[in-house]
PAZA-542763 format. One line per 3 residues: number of its first residue (from 1); for each residue z, y, x of C-alpha. Coordinates in steps of 0.02 Angstrom, whole numbers, plus 50000, padded with zeros to 5 digits. Layout:
! PAZA-542763
NUM = Z:Y:X; ...
! end
This chain:
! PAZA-542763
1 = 49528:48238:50107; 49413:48127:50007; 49385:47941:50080
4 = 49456:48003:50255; 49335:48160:50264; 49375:48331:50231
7 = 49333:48391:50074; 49197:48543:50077; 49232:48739:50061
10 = 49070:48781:50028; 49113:48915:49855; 48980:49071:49866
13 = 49098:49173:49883; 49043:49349:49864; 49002:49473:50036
16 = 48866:49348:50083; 48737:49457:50098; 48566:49430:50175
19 = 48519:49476:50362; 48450:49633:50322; 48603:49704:50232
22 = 48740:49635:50348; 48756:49772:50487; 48731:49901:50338
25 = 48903:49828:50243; 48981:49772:50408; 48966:49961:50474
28 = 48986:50042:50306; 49150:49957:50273; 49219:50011:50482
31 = 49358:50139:50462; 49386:50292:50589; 49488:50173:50712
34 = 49364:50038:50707; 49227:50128:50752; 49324:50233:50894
37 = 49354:50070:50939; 49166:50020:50955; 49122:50191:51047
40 = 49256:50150:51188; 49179:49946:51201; 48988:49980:51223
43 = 49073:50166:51321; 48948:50126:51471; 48823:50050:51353
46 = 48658:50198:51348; 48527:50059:51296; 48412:50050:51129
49 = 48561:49971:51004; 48662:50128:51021; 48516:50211:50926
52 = 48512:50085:50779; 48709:50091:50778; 48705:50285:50761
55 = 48550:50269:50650; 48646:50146:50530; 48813:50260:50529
58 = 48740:50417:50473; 48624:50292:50353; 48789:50191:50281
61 = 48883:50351:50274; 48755:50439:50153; 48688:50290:50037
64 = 48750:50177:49948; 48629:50049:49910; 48550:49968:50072
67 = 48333:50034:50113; 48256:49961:50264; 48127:50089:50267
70 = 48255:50241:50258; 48347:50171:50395; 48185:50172:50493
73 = 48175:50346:50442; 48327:50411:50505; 48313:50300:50669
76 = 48133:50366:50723; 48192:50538:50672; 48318:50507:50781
79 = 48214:50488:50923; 48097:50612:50915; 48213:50747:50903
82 = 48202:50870:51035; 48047:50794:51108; 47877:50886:51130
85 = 47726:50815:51006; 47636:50721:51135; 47805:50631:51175
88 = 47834:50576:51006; 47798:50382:50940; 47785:50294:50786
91 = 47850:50187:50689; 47733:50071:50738; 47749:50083:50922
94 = 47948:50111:50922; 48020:49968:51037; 48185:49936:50910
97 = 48062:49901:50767; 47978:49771:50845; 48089:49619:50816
100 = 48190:49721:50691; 48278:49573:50638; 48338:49501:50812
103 = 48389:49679:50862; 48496:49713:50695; 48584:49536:50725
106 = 48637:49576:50916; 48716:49741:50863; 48796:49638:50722
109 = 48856:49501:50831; 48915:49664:50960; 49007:49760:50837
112 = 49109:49599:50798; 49144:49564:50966; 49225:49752:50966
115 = 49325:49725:50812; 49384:49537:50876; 49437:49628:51050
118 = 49508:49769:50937; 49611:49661:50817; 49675:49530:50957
121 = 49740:49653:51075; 49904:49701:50964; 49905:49527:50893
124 = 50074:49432:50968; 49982:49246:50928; 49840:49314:51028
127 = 49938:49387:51178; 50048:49250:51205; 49897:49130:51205
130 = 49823:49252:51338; 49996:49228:51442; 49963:49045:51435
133 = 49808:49034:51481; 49840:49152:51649; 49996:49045:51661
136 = 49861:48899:51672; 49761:48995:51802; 49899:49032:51892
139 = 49950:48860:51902; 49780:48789:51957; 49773:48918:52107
142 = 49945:48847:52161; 50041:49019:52115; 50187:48922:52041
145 = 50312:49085:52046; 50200:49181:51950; 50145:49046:51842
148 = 50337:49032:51783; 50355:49207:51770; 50205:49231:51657
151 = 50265:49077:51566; 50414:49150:51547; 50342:49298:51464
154 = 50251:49217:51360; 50393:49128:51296; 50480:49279:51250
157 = 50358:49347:51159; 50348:49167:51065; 50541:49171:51002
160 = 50518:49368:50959; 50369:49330:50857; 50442:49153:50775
163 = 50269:49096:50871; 50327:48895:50851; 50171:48800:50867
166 = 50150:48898:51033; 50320:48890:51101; 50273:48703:51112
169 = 50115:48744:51178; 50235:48827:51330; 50362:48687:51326
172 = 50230:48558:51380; 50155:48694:51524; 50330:48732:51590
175 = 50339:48523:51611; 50186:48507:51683; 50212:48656:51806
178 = 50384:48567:51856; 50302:48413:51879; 50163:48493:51995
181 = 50309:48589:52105; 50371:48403:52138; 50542:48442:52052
184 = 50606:48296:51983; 50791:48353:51909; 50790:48238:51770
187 = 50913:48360:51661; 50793:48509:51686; 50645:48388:51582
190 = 50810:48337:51447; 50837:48517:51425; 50644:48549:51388
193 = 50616:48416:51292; 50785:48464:51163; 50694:48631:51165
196 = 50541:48566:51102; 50631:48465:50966; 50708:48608:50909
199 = 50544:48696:50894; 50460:48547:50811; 50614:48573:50660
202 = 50588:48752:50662; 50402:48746:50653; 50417:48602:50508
205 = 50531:48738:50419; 50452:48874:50411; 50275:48808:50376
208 = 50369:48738:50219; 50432:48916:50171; 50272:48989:50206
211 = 50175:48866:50088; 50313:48891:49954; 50281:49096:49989
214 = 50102:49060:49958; 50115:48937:49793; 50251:49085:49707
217 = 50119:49223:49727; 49948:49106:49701; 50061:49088:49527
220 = 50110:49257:49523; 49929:49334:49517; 49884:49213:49400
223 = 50018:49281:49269; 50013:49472:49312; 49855:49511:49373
226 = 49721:49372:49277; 49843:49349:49130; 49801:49182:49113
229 = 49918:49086:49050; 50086:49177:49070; 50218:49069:49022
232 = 50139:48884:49116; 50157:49005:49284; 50312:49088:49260
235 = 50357:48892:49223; 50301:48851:49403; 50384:49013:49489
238 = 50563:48951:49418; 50517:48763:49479; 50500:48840:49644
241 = 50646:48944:49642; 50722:48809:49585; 50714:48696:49742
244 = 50844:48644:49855; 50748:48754:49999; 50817:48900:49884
247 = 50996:48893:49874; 51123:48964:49960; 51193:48805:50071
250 = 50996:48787:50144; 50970:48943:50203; 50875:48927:50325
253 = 50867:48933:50509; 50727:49039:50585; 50683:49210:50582
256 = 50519:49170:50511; 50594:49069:50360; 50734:49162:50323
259 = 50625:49315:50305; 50513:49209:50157; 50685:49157:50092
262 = 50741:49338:50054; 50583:49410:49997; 50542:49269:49856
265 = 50705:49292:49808; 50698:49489:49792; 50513:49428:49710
268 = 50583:49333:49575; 50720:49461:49514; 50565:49585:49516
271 = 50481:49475:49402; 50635:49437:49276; 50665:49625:49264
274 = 50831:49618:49368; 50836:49773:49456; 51020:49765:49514
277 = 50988:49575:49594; 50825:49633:49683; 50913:49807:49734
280 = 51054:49664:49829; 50909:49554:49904; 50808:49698:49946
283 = 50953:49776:50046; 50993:49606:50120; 50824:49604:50188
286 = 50835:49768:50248; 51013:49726:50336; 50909:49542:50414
289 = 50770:49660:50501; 50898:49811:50552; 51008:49681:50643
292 = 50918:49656:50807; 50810:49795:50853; 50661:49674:50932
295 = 50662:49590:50772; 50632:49768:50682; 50490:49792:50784
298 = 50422:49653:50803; 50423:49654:50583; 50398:49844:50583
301 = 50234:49844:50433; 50364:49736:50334; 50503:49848:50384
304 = 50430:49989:50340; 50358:49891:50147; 50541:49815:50111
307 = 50626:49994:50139; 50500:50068:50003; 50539:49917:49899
310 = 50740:49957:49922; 50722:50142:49897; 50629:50107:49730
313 = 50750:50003:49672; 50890:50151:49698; 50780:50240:49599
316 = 50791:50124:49432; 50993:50111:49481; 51001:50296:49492
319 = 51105:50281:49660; 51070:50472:49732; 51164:50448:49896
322 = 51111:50286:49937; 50941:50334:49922; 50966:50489:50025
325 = 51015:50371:50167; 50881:50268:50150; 50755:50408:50159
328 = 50849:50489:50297; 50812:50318:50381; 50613:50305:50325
331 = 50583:50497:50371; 50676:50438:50567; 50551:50311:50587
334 = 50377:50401:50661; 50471:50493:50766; 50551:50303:50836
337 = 50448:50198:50975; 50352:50043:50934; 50330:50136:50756
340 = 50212:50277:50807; 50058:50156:50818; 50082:50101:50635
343 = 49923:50175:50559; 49954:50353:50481; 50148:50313:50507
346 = 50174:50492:50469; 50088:50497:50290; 50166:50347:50236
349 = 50329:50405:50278; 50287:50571:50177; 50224:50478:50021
352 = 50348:50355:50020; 50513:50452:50058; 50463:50613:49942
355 = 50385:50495:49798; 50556:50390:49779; 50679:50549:49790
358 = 50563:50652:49653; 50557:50495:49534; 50754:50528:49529
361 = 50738:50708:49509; 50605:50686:49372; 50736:50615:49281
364 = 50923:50636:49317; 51020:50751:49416; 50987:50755:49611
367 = 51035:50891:49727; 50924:50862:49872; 50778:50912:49754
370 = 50771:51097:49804; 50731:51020:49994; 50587:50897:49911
373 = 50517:51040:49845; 50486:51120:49991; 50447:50994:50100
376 = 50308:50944:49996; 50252:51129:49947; 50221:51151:50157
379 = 50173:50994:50212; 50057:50900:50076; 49895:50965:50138
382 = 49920:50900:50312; 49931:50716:50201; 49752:50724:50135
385 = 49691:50570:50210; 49837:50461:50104; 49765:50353:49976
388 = 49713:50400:49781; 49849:50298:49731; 49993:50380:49841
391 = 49940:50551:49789; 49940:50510:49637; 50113:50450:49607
394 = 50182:50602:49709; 50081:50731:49622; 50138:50635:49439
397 = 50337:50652:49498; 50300:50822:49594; 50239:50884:49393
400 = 50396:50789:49311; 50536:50845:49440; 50480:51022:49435
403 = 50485:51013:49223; 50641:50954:49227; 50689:51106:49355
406 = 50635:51250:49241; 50501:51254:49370; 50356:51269:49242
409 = 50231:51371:49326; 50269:51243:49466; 50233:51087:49350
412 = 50073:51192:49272; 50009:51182:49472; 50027:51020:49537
415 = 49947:50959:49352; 49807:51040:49406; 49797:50925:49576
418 = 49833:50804:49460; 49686:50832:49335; 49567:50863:49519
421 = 49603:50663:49547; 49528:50604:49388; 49374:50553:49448
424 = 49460:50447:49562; 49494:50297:49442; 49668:50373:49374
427 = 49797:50272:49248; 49739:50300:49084; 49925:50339:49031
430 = 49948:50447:49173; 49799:50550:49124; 49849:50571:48955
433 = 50047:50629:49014; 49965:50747:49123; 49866:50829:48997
436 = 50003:50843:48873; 50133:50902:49010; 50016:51038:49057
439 = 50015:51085:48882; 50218:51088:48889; 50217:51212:49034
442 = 50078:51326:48961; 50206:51340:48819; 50336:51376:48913
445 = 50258:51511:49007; 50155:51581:48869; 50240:51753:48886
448 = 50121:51738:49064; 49975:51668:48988; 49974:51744:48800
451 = 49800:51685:48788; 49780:51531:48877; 49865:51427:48760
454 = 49769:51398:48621; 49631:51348:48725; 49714:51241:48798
457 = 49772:51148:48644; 49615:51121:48591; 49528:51067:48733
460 = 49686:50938:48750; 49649:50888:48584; 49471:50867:48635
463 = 49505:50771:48787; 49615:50657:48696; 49486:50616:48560
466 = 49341:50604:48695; 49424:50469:48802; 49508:50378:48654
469 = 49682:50416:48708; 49727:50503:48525; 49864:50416:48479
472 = 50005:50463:48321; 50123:50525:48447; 49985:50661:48528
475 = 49932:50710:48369; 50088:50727:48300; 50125:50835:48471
478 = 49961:50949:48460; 49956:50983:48260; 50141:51075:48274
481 = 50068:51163:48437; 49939:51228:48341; 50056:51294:48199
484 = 50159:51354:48375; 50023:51458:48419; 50012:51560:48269
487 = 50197:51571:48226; 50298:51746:48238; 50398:51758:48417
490 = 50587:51742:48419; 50684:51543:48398; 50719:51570:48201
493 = 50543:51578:48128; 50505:51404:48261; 50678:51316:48253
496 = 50576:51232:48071; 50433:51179:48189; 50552:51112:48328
499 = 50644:51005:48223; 50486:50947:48118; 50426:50888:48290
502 = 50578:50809:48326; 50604:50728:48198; 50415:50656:48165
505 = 50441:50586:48346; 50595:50501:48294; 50482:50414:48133
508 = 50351:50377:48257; 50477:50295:48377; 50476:50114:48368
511 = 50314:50106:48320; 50178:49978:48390; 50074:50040:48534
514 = 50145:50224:48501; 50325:50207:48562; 50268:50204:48726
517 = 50233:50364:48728; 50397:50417:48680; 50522:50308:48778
520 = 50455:50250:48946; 50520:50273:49102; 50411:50381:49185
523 = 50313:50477:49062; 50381:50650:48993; 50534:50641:48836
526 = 50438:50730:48710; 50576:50711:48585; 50702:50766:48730
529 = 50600:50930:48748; 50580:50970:48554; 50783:50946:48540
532 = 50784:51054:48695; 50677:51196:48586; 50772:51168:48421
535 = 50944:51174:48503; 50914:51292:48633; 50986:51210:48773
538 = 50899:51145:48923; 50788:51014:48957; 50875:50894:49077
541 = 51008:50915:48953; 50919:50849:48797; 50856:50731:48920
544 = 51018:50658:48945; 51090:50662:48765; 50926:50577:48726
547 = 50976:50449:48829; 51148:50411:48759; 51084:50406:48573
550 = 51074:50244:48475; 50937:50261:48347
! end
């Protein structure tokens, strides 16, 4: 507020496009549900807009830069499909070109009535406010009983959904609806009116937690995803933290609160690198929204995102069986009600569940792996439709687990998914990895593909210097792999080469920019795998001497 008036919002923000462009971006940016959505609003709906919404799909669909004249292409083409010569118009005489303008805005203004009606019929602030106001109908037409009853409903919903500022809302129409039946029990009106007060405190609460939610994370984009000034907003996030709304003896009382309570708490351990104390918050979260089974569904997106963020953090504490539980429990949920209708329940589950048990098998011992495998050798392709991002990460660990198997060939495969996603904005380092573990399971299978190899290392080599991802540890990598190539069969005339690689790894380890390559979590243990060569043992077994060394 500035001298008692508010202060103005006004920031040109981007998405403000002009008239013309509006129903192109506004359609454009509609996903499959949306616009199923649209089809069953305007079902009855024959007239003229139902040609420039089709018109404007197939146009938004194929372009990407917004042409008013194209789109009058397509429409009039449209129209005069199928229609003798005579019966045929122009441009000029086509009725939806005349006011072109007007006519876009109404199917604008239409669509977003169908996404409004879309997006408010599953939303619990917007059906209890429809109880309400029926309850208000109700009332006026002197239907008291059902007035209460829908009242009633409405008030269930409110508690289920922490819905506080409503719940008031009801409060004051259950008082008035007493009032009109001519009931005047005084303790009836005490009880209400305690009820309310309790509300008031419980709305007070959690809009407090929900502004403190909203300050930690306006902080926490600043420092991980702008990078601007780190330190002065990890400052702030412990200042937060620190408050009195964040200890133990405050925790506090509703759902809705306690909820924002956990999760900055399981937040701030993520941030401080604590995987064990976010593993304990993350489970107590968990244990809040498995307590009362309303509660679960009434939180199911969040159920479904804090489960992920638990079985991930099994994954870092290398807990097998706990994380075997926890998937047993994600993998349960599309086949449980009120969790079917979460949007492509069944892929997420997939992704999610199969990702987090192959991380562990990429890297220690797990026997459930052999059933991963499978499941995701016979059911990935019916997952297309998950997101770059998803397939990416299970495709990455599908390549690592099946390395770290003996399952070369296996790896070699799902590499090549892997390299199919690059033109979908992959992870530099993940790119790189790829490329170089390919290379690993070419070697490994050389007696297969004699021929392939050296191909491959060059074109690796090529790839690396192209995209500028030649760093000492890949060179280091592909110079003995090209004295591999050419070196006579059988472990004694290689063991030299082996432990040259090994131990050029072991200079390079420690090294700025470079040792990333060598020791992350997550990317393939070159030295691990040239021990495994020069000492002829397996793999996962260098893998885990690796890990006990102290260099």
């Amino acid at each position: 507020m500035q001298d008692g008036k508010p202060m103005s919002f006004d920031l040109n923000l981007p998405g403000s496009v002009g008239a013309s462009e509006r129903l192109y971006h506004l359609i454009r940016h509609m996903d499959r549900d949306e616009r199923r959505a649209f089809a069953l609003f305007t079902k009855y709906d024959t007239n003229q807009y139902m040609d420039l919404y089709k018109a404007m799909v197939k146009f938004a669909d194929q372009e990407d830069i917004y042409d008013d004249d194209e789109l009058k292409r397509i429409l009039l083409k449209q129209h005069n499909r199928g229609k003798k010569e005579k019966e045929k118009v122009s441009l000029e005489k086509y009725p939806l070109t005349k006011n072109w303008s007007r006519n876009k805005n109404y199917l604008f203004e239409l669509i977003l009535q169908s996404l409004d009606q879309y997006y408010t019929a599953s939303n619990p602030k917007e059906q209890i406010k429809r109880e309400i106001h029926k309850a208000v109908i109700l009332e006026r037409k002197e239907m008291y009983g059902l007035a209460q009853r829908t009242l009633s409903k409405a008030r269930d919903l409110g508690y289920l959904h922490d819905q506080y500022e409503l719940l008031i809302d009801i409060n004051n129409s259950y008082r008035k609806l007493i009032f009109e039946c001519g009931i005047r029990d005084t303790t009836k009106f005490i009880d209400l009116y305690a009820e309310q007060e309790t509300c008031i405190e419980l709305l007070q609460e959690s809009t407090r937690y929900v502004y403190l939610h909203d300050k930690f994370y306006l902080h926490y984009r600043l420092m991980t995803i702008e990078h601007l000034n780190t330190q002065e907003h990890f400052e702030e996030i412990n200042k937060i933290m620190a408050k009195s709304e964040f200890q133990e003896e405050n925790y506090p009382k509703s759902f809705a609160a306690q909820i924002k309570y956990i999760h900055l708490h399981s937040a701030y351990a993520f941030i401080k690198r604590d995987v064990a104390a976010a593993n304990a918050w993350n489970k107590r979260y968990v244990e809040l929204l498995e307590k009362d089974e309303l509660k679960q569904l009434a939180y199911k997106e969040t159920y479904v995102r804090v489960l992920n963020n638990y079985m991930l953090d099994l994954v870092h504490l290398q807990k097998p069986q706990e994380l075997l539980l926890a998937a047993e429990k994600m993998r349960a949920l599309p086949q449980r009600k009120g969790f079917k209708d979460i949007k492509d329940i069944a892929t997420k589950v997939y992704m999610i569940s199969n990702t987090a048990e192959l991380r562990l098998a990429a890297f220690e011992e797990f026997e459930n792996v052999e059933g991963v495998f499978e499941r995701v050798s016979l059911e990935d392709k019916r997952h297309l439709n998950a997101s770059a991002e998803r397939r990416r990460d299970l495709y990455w660990y599908m390549m690592q687990a099946s390395f770290m198997n003996e399952r070369t060939d296996e790896a070699y495969s799902w590499a090549n998914f892997f390299r199919e996603m690059e033109g979908e904005k992959l992870d530099r380092e993940l790119l790189k990895h790829s490329r170089m573990l390919q290379l690993l399971c070419d070697y490994e299978s050389r007696g297969t593909h004699p021929d392939r190899f050296m191909d491959l290392v060059k074109s690796t080599f090529e790839f690396l210097r192209h995209r500028q991802m030649k760093t000492e540890v890949m060179q280091c990598i592909i110079s003995v792999f090209k004295k591999l190539a050419n070196a006579p069969t059988g472990h004694s005339a290689r063991k030299a080469l082996y432990d040259k690689l090994y131990n050029d790894l072991l200079l390079l380890r420690g090294t700025s920019g470079d040792n990333v390559d060598i020791e992350v979590v997550g990317y393939v243990k070159y030295m691990a795998w040239a021990r495994a060569k020069r000492d002829r043992i397996s793999y996962r077994e260098a893998v885990r001497l690796e890990k006990n060394e102290v260099y």
